[in-house]
C-alpha positions, -999 to +999 in steps of 0.1 A: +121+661-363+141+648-332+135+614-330+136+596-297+166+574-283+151+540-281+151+523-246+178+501-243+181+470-228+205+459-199+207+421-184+188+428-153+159+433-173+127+414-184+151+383-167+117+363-165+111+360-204+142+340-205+133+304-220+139+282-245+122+302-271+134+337-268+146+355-300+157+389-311+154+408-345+178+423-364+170+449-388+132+442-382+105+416-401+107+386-381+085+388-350+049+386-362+061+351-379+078+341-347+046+349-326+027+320-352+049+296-335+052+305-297+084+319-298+085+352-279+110+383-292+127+400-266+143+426-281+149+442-315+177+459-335+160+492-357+158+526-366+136+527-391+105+549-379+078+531-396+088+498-384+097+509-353+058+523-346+044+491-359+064+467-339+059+492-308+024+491-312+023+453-324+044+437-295+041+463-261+068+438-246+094+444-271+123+460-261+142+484-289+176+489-289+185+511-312+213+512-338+233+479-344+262+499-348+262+510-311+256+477-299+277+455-276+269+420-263+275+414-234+251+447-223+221+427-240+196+406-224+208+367-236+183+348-264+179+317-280+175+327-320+186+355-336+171+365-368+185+390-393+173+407-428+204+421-430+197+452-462+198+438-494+206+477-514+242+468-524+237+428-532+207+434-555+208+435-591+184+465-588+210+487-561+243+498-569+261+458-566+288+471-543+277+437-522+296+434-484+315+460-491+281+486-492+277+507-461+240+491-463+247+458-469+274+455-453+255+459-420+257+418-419+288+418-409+271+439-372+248+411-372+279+387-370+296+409-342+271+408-320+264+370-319+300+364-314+297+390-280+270+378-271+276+337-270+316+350-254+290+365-226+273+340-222+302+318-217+318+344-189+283+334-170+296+298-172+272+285-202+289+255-223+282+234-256+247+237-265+233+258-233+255+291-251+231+317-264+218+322-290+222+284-303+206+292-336+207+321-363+184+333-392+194+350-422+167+361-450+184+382-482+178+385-520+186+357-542+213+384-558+232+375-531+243+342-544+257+359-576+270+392-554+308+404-552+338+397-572+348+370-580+306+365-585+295+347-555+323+354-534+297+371-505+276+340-502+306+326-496+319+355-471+284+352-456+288+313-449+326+315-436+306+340-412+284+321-397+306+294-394+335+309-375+311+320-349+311+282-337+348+271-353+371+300-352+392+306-382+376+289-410+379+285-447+352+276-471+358+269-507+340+280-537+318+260-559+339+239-585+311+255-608+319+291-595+278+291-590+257+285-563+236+260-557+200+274-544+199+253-516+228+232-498+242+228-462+274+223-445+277+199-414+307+194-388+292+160-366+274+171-339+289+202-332+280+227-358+255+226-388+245+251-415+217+254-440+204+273-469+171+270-493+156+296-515+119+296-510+093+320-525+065+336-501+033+329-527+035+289-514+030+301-483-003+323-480+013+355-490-008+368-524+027+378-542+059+363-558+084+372-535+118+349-535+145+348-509+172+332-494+169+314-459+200+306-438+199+288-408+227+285-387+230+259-358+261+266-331+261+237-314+246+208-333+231+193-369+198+209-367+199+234-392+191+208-422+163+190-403+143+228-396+150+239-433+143+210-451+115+188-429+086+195-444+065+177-415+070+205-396+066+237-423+032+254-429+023+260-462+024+244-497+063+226-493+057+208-529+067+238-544+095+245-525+130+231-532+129+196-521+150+179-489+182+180-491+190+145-500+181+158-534+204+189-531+234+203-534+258+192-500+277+224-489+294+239-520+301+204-540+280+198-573+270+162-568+238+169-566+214+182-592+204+217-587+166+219-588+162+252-579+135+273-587+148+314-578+149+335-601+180+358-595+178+379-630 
């Protein structure tokens, strides 16, 4: 069956949804959670059928774009938060562990393309500092992806170089000293750039299954991503049973801290 081309979505479009909480979703999952807390999703990254029809019939307003693959940045309507399940088939221990390198999970590294062209378009319209869009970034995967690639590990570590040369360029980031990593930890540059990461499991927050996974939060222009991921004044749900603030944590990739993680990556 022929399925059919998705509309796409140009920058005259929809320009009155612009605001301060306008998001978009990569491979798919994310907007029924970011409607809970007022934030409206422009547009979304998917070709999955099933999800497609839900999402279509779910949220009228929401544009689809089709195939990350085909997309380019500067043709997409500007948002403020981009949120990606990028396909965990090659990093979990259950797929074939080919990790970044898998034509499935490997699809990340689209995710990272497209934030780049979009915040460089941004920037042609004249935005600087923290008004470039999108400020902030999501990333949800398997807790395989801490032990994924070779050396083990080494795609977390791809996956945090990532989101950090989107704000600073060419940028290196070390392993652990331990060659593991820690299941939460962030990485902070002053006010300019900020990165966080916590593994959290679903049941502690109303969902009626054990279902583990990696959050990343990336902040482009500032030291917010620790303060969303790890203020628990601000989470819904039971946070006890999360994996504490990150005073208690593991800063970036050094081992000062204990690791009191709970995921279970077997």
């Amino acid at each position: 069956m022929r399925r059919k081309a998705p509309a796409r979505c140009g920058l005259g479009e929809k320009s009155e949804m612009i605001s301060s909480e306008t998001y978009l979703s990569a491979f798919g999952g994310f907007p029924l959670a970011a409607s809970h807390v007022g934030i409206k999703t422009l547009w979304a990254s998917e070709i999955e059928p099933f999800p497609m029809k839900v999402t279509m019939e779910r949220f009228p307003d929401m544009v689809h774009v089709g195939d990350i693959t085909k997309l380019k940045g500067a043709d997409l309507l500007p948002v403020d938060i981009i949120c990606g399940g990028s396909p965990c088939q090659n990093l979990s221990v259950a797929g074939n562990r080919m990790g970044l390198e898998g034509s499935q999970s490997g699809l990340f590294y689209e995710m990272i393309r497209v934030i780049k062209e979009l915040r460089n378009a941004d920037r042609e319209r004249g935005r600087t500092a923290q008004s470039v869009r999108p400020r902030w970034s999501v990333w949800e995967n398997v807790p395989d992806a801490y032990s994924s690639g070779e050396p083990p590990g080494e795609d977390f570590r791809i996956v945090l170089e990532s989101f950090a040369g989107i704000s600073l360029g060419a940028v290196s980031i070390p392993r652990p000293e331990s060659g593991k990593w820690k299941s939460a930890g962030r990485i902070l540059l002053g006010d300019t750039f900020s990165l966080a990461w916590r593994t959290l499991d679903a049941q502690y927050w109303g969902i009626p299954q054990r279902r583990v996974r990696v959050y990343l939060i990336a902040d482009f222009a500032g030291p917010s991503a620790p303060k969303i991921l790890f203020d628990e004044k601000g989470l819904f749900g039971d946070t006890t049973q999360g994996q504490g603030t990150w005073e208690t944590l593991a800063a970036a990739t050094g081992d000062s801290a204990e690791d009191t993680g709970q995921a279970d990556t077997s």
